[in-house]
C-alpha positions in Angstrom: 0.0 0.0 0.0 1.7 3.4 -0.5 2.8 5.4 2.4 0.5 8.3 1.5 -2.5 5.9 1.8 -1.2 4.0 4.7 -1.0 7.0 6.6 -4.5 8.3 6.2 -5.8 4.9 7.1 -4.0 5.0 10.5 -3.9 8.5 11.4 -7.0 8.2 13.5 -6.0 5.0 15.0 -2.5 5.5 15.9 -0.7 8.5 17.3 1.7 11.2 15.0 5.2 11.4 16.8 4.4 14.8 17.8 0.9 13.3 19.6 2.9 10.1 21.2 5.9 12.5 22.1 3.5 14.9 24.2 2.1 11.9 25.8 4.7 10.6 27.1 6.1 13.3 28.6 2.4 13.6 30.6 2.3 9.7 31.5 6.2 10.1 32.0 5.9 12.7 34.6 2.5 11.2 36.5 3.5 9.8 39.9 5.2 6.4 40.1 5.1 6.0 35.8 8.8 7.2 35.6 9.6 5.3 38.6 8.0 2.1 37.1 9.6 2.4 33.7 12.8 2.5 35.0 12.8 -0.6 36.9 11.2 -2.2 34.4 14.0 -1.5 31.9 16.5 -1.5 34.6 15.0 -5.5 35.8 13.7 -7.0 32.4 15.5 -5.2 29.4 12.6 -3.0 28.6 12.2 -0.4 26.0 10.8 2.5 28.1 9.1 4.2 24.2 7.2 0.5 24.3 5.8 0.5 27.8 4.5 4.3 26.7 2.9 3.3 23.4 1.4 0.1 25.3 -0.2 2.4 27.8 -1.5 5.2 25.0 -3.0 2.0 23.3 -4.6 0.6 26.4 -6.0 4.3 27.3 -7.9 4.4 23.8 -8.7 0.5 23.8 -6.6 -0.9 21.3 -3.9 -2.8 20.5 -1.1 -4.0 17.8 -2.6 -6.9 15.9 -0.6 -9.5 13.0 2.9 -9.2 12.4 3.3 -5.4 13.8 3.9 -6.5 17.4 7.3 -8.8 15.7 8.2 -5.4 14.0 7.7 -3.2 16.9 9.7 -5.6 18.6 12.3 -5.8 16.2 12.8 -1.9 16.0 12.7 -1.5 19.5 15.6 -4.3 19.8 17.3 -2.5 17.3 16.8 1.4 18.6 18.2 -0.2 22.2 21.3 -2.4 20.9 22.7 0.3 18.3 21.6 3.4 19.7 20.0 3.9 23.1 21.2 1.8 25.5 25.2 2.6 24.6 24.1 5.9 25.0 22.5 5.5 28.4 25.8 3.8 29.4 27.8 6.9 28.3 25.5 9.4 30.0 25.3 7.2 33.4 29.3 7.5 33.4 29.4 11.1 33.0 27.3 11.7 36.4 28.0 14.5 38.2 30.4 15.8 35.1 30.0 18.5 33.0 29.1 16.8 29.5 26.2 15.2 31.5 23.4 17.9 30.9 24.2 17.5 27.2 24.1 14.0 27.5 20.8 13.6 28.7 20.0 16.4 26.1 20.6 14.1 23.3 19.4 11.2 24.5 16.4 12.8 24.6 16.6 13.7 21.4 17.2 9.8 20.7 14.5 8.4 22.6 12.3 10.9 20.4 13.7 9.5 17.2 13.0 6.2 18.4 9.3 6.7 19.6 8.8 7.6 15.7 10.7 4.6 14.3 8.1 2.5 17.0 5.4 4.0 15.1 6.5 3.9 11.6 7.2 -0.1 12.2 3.1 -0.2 13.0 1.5 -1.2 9.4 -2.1 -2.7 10.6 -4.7 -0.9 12.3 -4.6 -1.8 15.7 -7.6 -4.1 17.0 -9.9 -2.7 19.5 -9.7 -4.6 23.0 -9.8 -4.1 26.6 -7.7 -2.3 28.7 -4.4 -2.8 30.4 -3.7 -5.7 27.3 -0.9 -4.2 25.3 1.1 -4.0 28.2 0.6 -7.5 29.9 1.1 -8.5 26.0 4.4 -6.8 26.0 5.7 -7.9 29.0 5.0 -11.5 28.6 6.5 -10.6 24.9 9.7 -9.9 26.4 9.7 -12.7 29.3 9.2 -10.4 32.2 7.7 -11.4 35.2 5.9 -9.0 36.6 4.2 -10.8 39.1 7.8 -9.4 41.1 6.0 -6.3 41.4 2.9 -7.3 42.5 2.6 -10.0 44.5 -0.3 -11.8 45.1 -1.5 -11.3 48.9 
């Protein structure tokens, strides 16, 4: 299908980089949600842009259906290997040094760049389901066990 058409088809359903960018910043800085993330990358290996498109999806009641969730995968494996996570690594040894602001500046800028490759992997329209399901779908994707965070009483 060409891109022009693709993109009309989906605008409604998905988010523009612009949209998902301003999102995440708001879901970002909610209480606990920054907190969360982290740990969850920091104990599992996951992609902080995923865990924020999983929770814009499950807020509007959809999710990634067919062969997109293998491509957003795949992108987000290969935003975090090449580009991200080295990043990280050089920003987290520059603490309390003075290339750190700039740093986290660009890594900003990356985690930006990457939130729009995320979308651009997405080809189908997502399905519509119920909430909370993207997120359990990526976690189990990705072989995390979040029953570490919530226990069962």
């Amino acid at each position: 299908m060409p891109r022009a058409n693709r993109e009309e088809r989906l605008k409604p359903l998905w988010p523009d980089p612009e949209s998902f960018w301003q999102f995440s910043g708001e879901a970002y800085g909610e209480a606990d949600v920054a907190e969360a993330c982290l740990e969850a990358q920091d104990a599992f290996g996951a992609d902080v842009n995923v865990i924020l498109l999983c929770l814009w999806m499950d807020t509007r009641g959809v999710r990634v259906q067919g062969d997109d969730w293998a491509n957003l995968l795949k992108t987000s494996q290969n935003w975090q290997r090449e580009t991200l996570k080295p990043h990280r690594e050089k920003r987290r040894a520059l603490k309390g040094q003075p290339d750190y602001e700039t740093a986290k500046r660009e890594e900003l800028a990356l985690e930006r760049q990457a939130q729009a490759a995320l979308l651009e992997s997405l080809e189908e329209p997502p399905l519509q389901h119920g909430a909370a399901d993207s997120l359990m779908h990526y976690f189990e994707s990705i072989g995390a066990d979040i029953s570490l965070f919530h226990p069962s009483a």
